[in-house]
MISETI-49085 format. One record per residue (C-alpha): z, x, y; residue in one letter. Coordinates in nm, 4 decimals. Layout:
N
NODE       pz       px       py resn
NODE        Z        X        Y    A
...
This chain:
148
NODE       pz       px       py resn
NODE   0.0000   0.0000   0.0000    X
NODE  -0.1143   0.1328   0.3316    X
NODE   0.1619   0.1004   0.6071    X
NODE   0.0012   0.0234   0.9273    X
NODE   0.1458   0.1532   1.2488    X
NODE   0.0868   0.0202   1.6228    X
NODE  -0.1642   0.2445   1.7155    X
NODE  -0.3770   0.1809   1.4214    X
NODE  -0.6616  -0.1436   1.4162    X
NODE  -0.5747  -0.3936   1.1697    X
NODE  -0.8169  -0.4197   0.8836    X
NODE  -1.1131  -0.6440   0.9272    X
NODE  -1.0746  -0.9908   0.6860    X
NODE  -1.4040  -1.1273   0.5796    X
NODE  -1.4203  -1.4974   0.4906    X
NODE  -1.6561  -1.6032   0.2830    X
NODE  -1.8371  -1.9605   0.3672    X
NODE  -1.9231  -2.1567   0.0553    X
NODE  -2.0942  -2.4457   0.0729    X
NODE  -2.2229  -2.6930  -0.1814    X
NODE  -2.4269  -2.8440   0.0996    X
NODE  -2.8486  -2.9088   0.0258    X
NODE  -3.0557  -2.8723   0.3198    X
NODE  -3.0829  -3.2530   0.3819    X
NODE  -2.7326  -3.3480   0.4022    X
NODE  -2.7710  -3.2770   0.7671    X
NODE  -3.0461  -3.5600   0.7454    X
NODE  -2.8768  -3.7931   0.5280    X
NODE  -2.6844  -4.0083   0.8875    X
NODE  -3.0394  -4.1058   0.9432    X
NODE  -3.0394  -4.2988   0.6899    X
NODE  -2.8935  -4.6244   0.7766    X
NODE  -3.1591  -4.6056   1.1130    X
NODE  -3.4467  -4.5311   0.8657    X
NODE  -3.3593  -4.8548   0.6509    X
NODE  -3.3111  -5.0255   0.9342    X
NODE  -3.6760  -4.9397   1.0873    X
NODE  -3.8316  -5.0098   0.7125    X
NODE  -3.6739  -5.3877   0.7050    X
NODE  -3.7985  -5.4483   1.0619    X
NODE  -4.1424  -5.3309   0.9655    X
NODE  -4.1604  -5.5486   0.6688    X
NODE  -4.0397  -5.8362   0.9021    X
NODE  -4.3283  -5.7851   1.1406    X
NODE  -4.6036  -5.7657   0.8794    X
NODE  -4.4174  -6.0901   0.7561    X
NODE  -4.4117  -6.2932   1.0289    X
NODE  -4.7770  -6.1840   1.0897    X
NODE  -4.9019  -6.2917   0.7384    X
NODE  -4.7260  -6.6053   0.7579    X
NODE  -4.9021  -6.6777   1.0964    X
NODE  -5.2776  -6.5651   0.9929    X
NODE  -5.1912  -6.8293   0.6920    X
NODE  -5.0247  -7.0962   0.9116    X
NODE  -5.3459  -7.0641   1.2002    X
NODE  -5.5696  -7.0596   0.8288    X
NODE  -5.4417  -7.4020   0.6747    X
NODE  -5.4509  -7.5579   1.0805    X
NODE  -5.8290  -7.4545   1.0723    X
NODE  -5.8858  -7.5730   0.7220    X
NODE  -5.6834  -7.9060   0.8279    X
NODE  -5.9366  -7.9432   1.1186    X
NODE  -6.2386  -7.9142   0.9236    X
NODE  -6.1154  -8.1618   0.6666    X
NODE  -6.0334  -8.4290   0.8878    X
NODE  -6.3953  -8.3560   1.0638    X
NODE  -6.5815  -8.4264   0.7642    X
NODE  -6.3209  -8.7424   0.7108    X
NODE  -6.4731  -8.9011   1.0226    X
NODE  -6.8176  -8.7600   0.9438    X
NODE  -6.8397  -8.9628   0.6397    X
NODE  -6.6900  -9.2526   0.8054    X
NODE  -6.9699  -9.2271   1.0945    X
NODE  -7.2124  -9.1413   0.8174    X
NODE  -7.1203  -9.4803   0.6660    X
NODE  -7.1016  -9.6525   0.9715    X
NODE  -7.4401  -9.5444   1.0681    X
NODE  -7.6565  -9.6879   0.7678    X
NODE  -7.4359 -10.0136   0.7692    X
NODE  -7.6049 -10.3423   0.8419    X
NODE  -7.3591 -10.4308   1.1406    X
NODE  -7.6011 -10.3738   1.4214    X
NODE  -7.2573 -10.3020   1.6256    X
NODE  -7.1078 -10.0708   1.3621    X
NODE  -7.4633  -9.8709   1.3075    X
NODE  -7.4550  -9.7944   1.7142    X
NODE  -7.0664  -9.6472   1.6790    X
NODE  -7.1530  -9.4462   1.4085    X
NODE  -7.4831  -9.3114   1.5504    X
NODE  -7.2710  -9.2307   1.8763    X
NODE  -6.9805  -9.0759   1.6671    X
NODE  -7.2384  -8.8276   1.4567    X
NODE  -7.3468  -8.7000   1.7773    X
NODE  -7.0015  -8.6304   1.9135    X
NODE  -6.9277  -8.4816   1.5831    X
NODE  -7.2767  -8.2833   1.5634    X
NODE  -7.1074  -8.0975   1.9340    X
NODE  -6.7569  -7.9950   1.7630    X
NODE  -6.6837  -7.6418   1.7220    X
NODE  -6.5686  -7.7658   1.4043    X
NODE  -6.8676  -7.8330   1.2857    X
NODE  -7.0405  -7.5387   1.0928    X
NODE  -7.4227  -7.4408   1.1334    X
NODE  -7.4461  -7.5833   0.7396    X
NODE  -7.3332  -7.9144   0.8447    X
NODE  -7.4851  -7.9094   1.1259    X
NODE  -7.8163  -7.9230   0.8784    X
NODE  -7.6507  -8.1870   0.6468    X
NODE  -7.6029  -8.3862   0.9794    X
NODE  -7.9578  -8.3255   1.0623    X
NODE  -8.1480  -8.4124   0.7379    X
NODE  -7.9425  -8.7783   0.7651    X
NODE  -8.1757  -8.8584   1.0651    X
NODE  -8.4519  -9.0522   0.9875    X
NODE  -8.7657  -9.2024   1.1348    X
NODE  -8.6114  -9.5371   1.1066    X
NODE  -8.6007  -9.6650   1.4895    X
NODE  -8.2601  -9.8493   1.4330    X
NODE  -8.1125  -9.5133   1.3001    X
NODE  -8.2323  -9.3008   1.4930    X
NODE  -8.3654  -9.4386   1.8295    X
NODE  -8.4244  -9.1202   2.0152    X
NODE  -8.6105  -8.8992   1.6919    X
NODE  -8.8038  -8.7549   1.9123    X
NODE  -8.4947  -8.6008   2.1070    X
NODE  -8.3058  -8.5338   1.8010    X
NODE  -8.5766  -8.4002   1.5383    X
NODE  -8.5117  -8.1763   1.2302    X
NODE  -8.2980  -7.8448   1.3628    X
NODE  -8.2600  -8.0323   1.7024    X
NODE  -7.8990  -8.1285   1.6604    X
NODE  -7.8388  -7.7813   1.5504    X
NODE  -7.9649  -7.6126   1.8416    X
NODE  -7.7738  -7.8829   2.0942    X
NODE  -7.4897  -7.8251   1.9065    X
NODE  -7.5073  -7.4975   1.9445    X
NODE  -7.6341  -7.5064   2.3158    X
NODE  -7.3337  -7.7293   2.3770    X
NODE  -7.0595  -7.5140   2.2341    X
NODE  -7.1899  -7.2179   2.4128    X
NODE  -7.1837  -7.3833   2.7024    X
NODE  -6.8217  -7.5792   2.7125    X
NODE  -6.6959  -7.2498   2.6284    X
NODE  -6.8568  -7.0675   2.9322    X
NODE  -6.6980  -7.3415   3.1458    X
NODE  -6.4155  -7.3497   3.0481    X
NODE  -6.4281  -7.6269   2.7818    X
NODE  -6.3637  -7.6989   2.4535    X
């Protein structure tokens, strides 16, 4: 045993540091801000998927009760009631300028007219691909107005 006197430096003590530490414990108290990014991700993308669906069955809801009042002024429009023919006649036309209406049944529409004179009084006006186009023309045109 060394005896140490007062003028002498003490004896340097080295202190050994052991860790059981990984390099990503340091990273590990982001966890709980990581999770909570992840579940408010997968709640955006939710509510976006449920709304392209919800706007999808609206649309598709739309178009279905178009062609319900299509058929009806389809009906209407061949019966014998002079008064009935005239509303259905006027209610294909307004139909014929929805922008539900799609360039396929806008053809279906248009191969119902026929030369008859109590059908179609103005053939001449509305001829095969006629109704198409002022359906078209019609839509464009609301739209640049400020329209439907």
């Amino acid at each position: 045993m060394v005896i140490a006197n007062a003028t002498q430096p003490p004896a340097p003590v080295v202190v050994d540091i052991v860790s059981d530490a990984a390099w990503w414990d340091p990273w590990v108290s982001f966890a709980p801000f990581v999770v909570a990014f992840v579940a408010l991700l997968a709640l955006w993308q939710r509510s976006l998927a449920d709304g392209r669906a919800l706007a999808q069955r609206h649309a598709a809801d739309d178009r279905s009760e178009w062609w319900r009042r299509t058929q009806w002024a389809l009906d209407a429009a061949f019966s014998d009631d002079v008064a009935r023919r005239k509303a259905g006649i006027g209610a294909l036309r307004i139909l014929a300028e929805s922008n539900l209406a799609t360039a396929e049944e806008l053809a279906v529409l248009d191969a119902v007219w026929t030369d008859d004179p109590e059908v179609a009084p103005d053939r001449g006006r509305w001829s095969a691909g006629r109704l198409v186009d002022v359906g078209r023309q019609l839509r464009h045109g609301n739209r640049k107005e400020g329209g439907r």
